[in-house]
N, C-alpha and C positions, 0 to 999 in steps of 0.2 A: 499415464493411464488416465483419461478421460471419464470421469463419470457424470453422469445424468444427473441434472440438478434438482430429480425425484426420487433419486435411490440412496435408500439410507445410508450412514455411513456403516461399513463393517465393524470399527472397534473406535473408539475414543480417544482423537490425538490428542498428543500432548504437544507438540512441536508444530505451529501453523503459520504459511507463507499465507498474504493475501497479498493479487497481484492486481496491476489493473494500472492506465493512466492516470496524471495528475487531474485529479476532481473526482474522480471514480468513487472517493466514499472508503476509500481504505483505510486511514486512519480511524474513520466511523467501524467500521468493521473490525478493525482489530481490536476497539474498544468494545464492542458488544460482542465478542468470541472468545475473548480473554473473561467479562463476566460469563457466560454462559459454560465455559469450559474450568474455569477458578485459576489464570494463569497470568502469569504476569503481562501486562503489555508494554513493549518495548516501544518504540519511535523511533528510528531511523533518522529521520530528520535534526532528530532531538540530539542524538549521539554523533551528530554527520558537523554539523553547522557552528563555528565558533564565533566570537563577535567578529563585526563585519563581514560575514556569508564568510570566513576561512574557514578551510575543512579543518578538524582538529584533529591532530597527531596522533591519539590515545582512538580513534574510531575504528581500528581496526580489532585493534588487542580486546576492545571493550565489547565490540560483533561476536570474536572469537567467544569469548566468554560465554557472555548469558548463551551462545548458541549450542556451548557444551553442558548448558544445564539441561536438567529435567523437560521442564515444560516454558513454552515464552509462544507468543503471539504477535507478529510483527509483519510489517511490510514488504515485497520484495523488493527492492530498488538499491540501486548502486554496484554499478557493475563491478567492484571490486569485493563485494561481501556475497552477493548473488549465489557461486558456487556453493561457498560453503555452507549460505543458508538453506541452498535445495540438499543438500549432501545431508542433513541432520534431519529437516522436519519430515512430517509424517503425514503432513495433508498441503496443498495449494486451492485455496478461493481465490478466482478468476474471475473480477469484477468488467464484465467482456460489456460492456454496453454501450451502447449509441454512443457516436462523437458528438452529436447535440447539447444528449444528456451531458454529456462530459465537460464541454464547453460552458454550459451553461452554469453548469455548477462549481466549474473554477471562476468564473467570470462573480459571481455573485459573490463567494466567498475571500476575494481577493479586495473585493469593491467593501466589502463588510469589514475586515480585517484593518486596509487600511482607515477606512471612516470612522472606525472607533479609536483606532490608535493602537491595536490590538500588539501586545508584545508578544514575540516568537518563541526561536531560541536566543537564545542567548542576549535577549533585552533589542535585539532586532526586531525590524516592522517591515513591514512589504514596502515596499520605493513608492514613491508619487506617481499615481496613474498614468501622467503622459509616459514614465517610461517605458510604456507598452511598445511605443511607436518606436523610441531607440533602442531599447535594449533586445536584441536577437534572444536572451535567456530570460525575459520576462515571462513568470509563470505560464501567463494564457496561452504568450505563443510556444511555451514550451509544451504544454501538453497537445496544442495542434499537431504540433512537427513529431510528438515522440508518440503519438496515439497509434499510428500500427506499427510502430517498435514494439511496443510492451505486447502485441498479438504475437508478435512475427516470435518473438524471447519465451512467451509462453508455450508457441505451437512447439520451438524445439522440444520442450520439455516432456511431450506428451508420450514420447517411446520408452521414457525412465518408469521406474515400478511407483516413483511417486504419486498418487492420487490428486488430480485436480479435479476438481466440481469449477464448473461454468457457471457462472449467472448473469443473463442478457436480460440484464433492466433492474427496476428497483419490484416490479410481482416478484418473477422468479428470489429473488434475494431477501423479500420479506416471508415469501413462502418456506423457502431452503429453511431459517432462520426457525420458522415458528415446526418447522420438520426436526427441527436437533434439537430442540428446548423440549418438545413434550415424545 
C-alpha cells in the first residue's frame, strides 16, 4: 500500500524496512528513525560481511532473531532475509531518488571511506579505487546495474497491506522527517 509522502502515518511502527539503492542514504535513515522512533538499528551489512567480504554463517539465525523482536530499524537488502523482513515490519521508507543523486553519493562516499582508511565490517576497507574498472561487484557499479532492481523489488511489494511511503529526493525525505518528529 503506497502512501503519500504528506500523509501522516496512521499509528507508530515499531518494526521499519528502509529500501532504496546503494547510496540512497539508507543506513542514514535507519539511523535517524531508529533515534526518532527509540529502536534499535540493526545493519545488514554489519551482520552480512565477515572478514574478507565472507558472508557469515550465523546472518541468517541472527536476521531471524532481532526480526522477531519487538521493534528494530533496518535496511531492506539481501534477497535471502527480504521476505521475512517484509513478513514482520510495520512500515517500508522508499528511498526512490534520482540515479544521479544516487551515484553521486556512492561515488563520494566510497572515495571518502577509502582515503581515510575507513574500517567496515569486520576490520575490512573498500578495495583500491582502480577496482572500479575490474571488478563487475564494485560498489559504484553495483548500484548502477541494481538501481531499478531495488524499484522494480519495491513495486512488487505495493499490493501487500504493508505501508510504504515514497520519498523522491532529499526535500521530500527531510520534510517526511520533520512531519513524524513534530
Amino acid at each position: 500500500m503506497l502512501l503519500h509522502w504528506a500523509e501522516p502515518l496512521s499509528q507508530k511502527p515499531r518494526r521499519i524496512l528502509v529500501a532504496g539503492a546503494s547510496g540512497a542514504g539508507k543506513t542514514t535513515m535507519v539511523r535517524e528513525l531508529a533515534r526518532i522512533f527509540a529502536a534499535p538499528a540493526v545493519e545488514l551489512d554489519a551482520l552480512y560481511h565477515g572478514p574478507q567480504w565472507i558472508p557469515r554463517p550465523t546472518f541468517l539465525a541472527e536476521v531471524t532473531e532481532f526480526a522477531n523482536s519487538e521493534s528494530w530499524v533496518c535496511e531492506w537488502q539481501y534477497e535471502s532475509v527480504r521476505p521475512l523482513l517484509a513478513e514482520r515490519a510495520d512500515l517500508m521508507v522508499w528511498l526512490d531518488h534520482p540515479r544521479h543523486t544516487v551515484i553521486r553519493r556512492v561515488t563520494w562516499r566510497t572515495l571518502s571511506r577509502r582515503g581515510r582508511r575507513e574500517p567496515l565490517w569486520n576490520g575490512e576497507q573498500e578495495p583500491p579505487l582502480h577496482t572500479i574498472l575490474t571488478d563487475p561487484e564494485h560498489v559504484i557499479r553495483w548500484a548502477w546495474t541494481t538501481y531499478p532492481k531495488v524499484r522494480a523489488r519495491v513495486r512488487e511489494m505495493l499490493p501487500t497491506p504493508l505501508p510504504v511511503v515514497r520519498l523522491c529526493g532529499q526535500r521530500q525525505t527531510d520534510a517526511w522527517l520533520r512531519s513524524i518528529v513534530g
